[in-house]
C-alpha positions in Angstrom: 67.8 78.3 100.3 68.0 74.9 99.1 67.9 71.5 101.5 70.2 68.6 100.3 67.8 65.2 100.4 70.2 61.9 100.9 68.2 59.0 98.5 67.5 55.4 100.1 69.2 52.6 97.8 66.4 50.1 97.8 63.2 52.3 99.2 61.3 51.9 95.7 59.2 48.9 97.0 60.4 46.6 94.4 60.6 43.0 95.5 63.8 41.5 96.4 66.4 38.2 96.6 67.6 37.3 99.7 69.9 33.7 100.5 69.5 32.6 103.5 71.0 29.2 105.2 69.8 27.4 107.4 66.8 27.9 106.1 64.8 25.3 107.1 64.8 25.6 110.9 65.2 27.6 113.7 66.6 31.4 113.6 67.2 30.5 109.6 63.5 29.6 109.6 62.0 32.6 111.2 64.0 34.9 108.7 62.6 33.0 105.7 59.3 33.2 107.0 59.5 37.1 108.1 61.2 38.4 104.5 58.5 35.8 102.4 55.8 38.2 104.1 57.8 41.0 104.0 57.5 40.8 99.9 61.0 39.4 99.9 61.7 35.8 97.6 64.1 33.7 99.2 66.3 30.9 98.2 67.0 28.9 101.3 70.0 26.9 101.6 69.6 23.6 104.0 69.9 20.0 104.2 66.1 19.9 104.8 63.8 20.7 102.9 60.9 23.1 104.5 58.2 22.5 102.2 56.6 24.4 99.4 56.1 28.2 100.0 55.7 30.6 98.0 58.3 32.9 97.2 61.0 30.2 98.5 63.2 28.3 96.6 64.8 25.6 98.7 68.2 24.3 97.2 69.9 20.9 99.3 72.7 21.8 100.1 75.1 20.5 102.7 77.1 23.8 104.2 79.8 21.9 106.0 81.2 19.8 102.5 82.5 23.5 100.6 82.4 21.3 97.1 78.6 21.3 97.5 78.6 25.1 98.4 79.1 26.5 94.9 76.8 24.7 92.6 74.2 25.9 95.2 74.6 29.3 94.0 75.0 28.9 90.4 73.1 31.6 88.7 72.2 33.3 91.7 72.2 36.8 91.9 70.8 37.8 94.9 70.3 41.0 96.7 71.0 39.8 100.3 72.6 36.9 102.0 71.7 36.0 105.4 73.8 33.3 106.9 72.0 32.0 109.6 72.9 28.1 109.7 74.4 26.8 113.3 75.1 24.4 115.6 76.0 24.3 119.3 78.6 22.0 120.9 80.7 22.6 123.9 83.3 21.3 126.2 85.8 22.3 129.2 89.2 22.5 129.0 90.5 19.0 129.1 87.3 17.6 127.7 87.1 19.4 124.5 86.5 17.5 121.3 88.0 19.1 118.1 86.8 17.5 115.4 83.3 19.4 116.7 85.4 22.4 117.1 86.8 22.2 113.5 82.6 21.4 112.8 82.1 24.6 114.7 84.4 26.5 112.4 83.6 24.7 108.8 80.3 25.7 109.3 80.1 29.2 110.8 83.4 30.5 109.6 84.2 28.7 106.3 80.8 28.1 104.9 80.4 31.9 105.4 83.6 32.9 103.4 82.7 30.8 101.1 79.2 32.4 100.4 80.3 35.7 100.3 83.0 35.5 98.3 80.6 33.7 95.6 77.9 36.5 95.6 79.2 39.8 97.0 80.7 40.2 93.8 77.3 40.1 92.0 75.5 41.9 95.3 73.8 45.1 93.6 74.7 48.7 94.8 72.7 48.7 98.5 72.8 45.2 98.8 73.2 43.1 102.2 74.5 40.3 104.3 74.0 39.7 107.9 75.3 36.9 109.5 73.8 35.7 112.9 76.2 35.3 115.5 76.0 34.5 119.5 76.0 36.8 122.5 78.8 34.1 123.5 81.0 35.6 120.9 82.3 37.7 123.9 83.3 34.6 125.6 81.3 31.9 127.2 82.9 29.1 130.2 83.0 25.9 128.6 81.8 27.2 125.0 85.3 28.3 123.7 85.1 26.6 120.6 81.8 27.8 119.2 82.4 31.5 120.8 85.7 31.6 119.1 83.6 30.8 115.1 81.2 33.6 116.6 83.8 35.9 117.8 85.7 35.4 114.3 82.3 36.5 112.2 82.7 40.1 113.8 85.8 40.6 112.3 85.0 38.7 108.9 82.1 41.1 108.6 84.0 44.5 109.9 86.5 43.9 107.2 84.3 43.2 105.0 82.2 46.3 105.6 85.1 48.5 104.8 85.4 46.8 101.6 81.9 47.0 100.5 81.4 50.5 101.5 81.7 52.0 98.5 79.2 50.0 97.2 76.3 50.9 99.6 76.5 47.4 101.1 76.2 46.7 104.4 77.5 43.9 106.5 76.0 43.0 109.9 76.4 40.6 112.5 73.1 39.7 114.5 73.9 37.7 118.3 71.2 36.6 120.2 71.7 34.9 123.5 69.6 31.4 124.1 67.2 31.5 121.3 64.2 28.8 121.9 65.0 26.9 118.2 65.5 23.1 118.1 69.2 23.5 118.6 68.6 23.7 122.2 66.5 20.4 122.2 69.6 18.7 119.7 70.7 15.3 121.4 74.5 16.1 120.9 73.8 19.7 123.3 73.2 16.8 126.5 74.6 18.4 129.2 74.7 21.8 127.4 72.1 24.0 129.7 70.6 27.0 128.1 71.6 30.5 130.2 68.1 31.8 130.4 68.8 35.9 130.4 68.2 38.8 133.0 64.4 39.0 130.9 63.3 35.6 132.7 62.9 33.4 129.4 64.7 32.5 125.9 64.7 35.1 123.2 62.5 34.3 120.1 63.6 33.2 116.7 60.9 36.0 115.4 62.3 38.7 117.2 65.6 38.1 115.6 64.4 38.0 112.1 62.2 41.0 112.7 66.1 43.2 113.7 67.2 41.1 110.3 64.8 42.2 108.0 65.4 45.9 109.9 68.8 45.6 108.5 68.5 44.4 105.2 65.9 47.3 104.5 66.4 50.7 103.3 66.4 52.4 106.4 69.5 50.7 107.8 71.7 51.9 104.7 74.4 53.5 107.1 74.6 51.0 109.6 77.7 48.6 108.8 80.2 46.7 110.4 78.2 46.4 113.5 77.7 43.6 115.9 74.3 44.3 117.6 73.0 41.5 120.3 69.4 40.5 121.0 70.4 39.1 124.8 67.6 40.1 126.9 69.7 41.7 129.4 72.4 39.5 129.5 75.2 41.6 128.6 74.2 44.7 131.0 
């Protein structure tokens, strides 16, 4: 009797490429910092530069001007893209301001289009991409513009997932609820209150890297199209 083994794409150990945005700051931050010690190198996309570290390359890059996006990449050929760059703004009904709701979008929507459709094509066979949403992709009073780019990722990365499949690589969606980052502390939030959850405080920007890096490992080859939240009770 013989037992069938199933192989891991990307369980030899050998160091990988990962793109990540936002990487100079916040959620974006934490995931540079947790794949550098994970063995990972990193090229971090963000308008700021972090500082030298090694294993980072930091490109300027400005996510919400697409012109800028694709000289970025040039020559990349990564074997993960994390898009983790965000920003908050929010607004009732009868107050709301769209030029920061078409902000909302450029950024979270279009710049992540834009990425992908730039280096999934040169992705390797078990490559990945997460994209980190919200909790508030499920709806949020007086949010509706930035759930709506959040809500819209977990479709863009569903369909996606189908049609990466066949190459081994996965697409994820990571949504935490109120992450302590600097967003929350961003003058343009004013009058934005954080929703502390059910848990009694904000969720950490390491504790969402750490289920990032899970899902850009080997381990997490078969989970794909997924939307998995980080909300610290707040959607029980």
């Amino acid at each position: 009797m013989t037992t069938q083994t199933t192989s891991i794409p990307g369980a030899s150990g050998a160091s990988r490429h990962a793109v990540v945005t936002g990487a100079s700051s916040g959620i974006g931050a934490a995931i540079t910092a947790r794949l550098l010690r994970d063995g990972w190198t990193v090229t971090g996309l963000s308008r700021t530069d972090p500082g030298p570290r090694p294993g980072l390359d930091h490109r300027s890059v400005d996510l919400l001007d697409p012109v800028s996006i694709a000289p970025a990449l040039a020559g990349l050929r990564p074997d993960a893209l994390v898009h983790a760059a965000g920003l908050m703004r929010g607004g009732p009904l009868g107050a709301l301001d769209l030029e920061a709701g078409r902000t909302l979008w450029r950024l979270h929507v279009d710049a992540a289009f834009a990425l992908a459709d730039a280096l999934a094509p040169v992705l390797p066979q078990g490559g990945r991409i997460v994209l980190i949403g919200s909790r508030g992709s499920a709806g949020a009073a007086e949010r509706s513009q930035y759930a709506a780019g959040k809500a819209a990722l977990v479709a863009m990365a569903r369909s996606w997932a189908l049609e990466l499949a066949p190459r081994g690589i996965t697409v994820n969606v990571v949504s935490p609820a109120a992450t302590d980052t600097p967003m929350l502390r961003d003058p343009a939030r004013a009058g934005i209150a954080p929703r502390v959850p059910p848990i009694g405080r904000l969720i950490a920007p390491e504790e969402v890297a750490a289920l990032t890096a899970f899902l850009m490992g080997p381990e997490a080859g078969a989970i794909t199209g997924q939307q998995i939240l980080v909300c610290g009770g707040s959607s029980l």
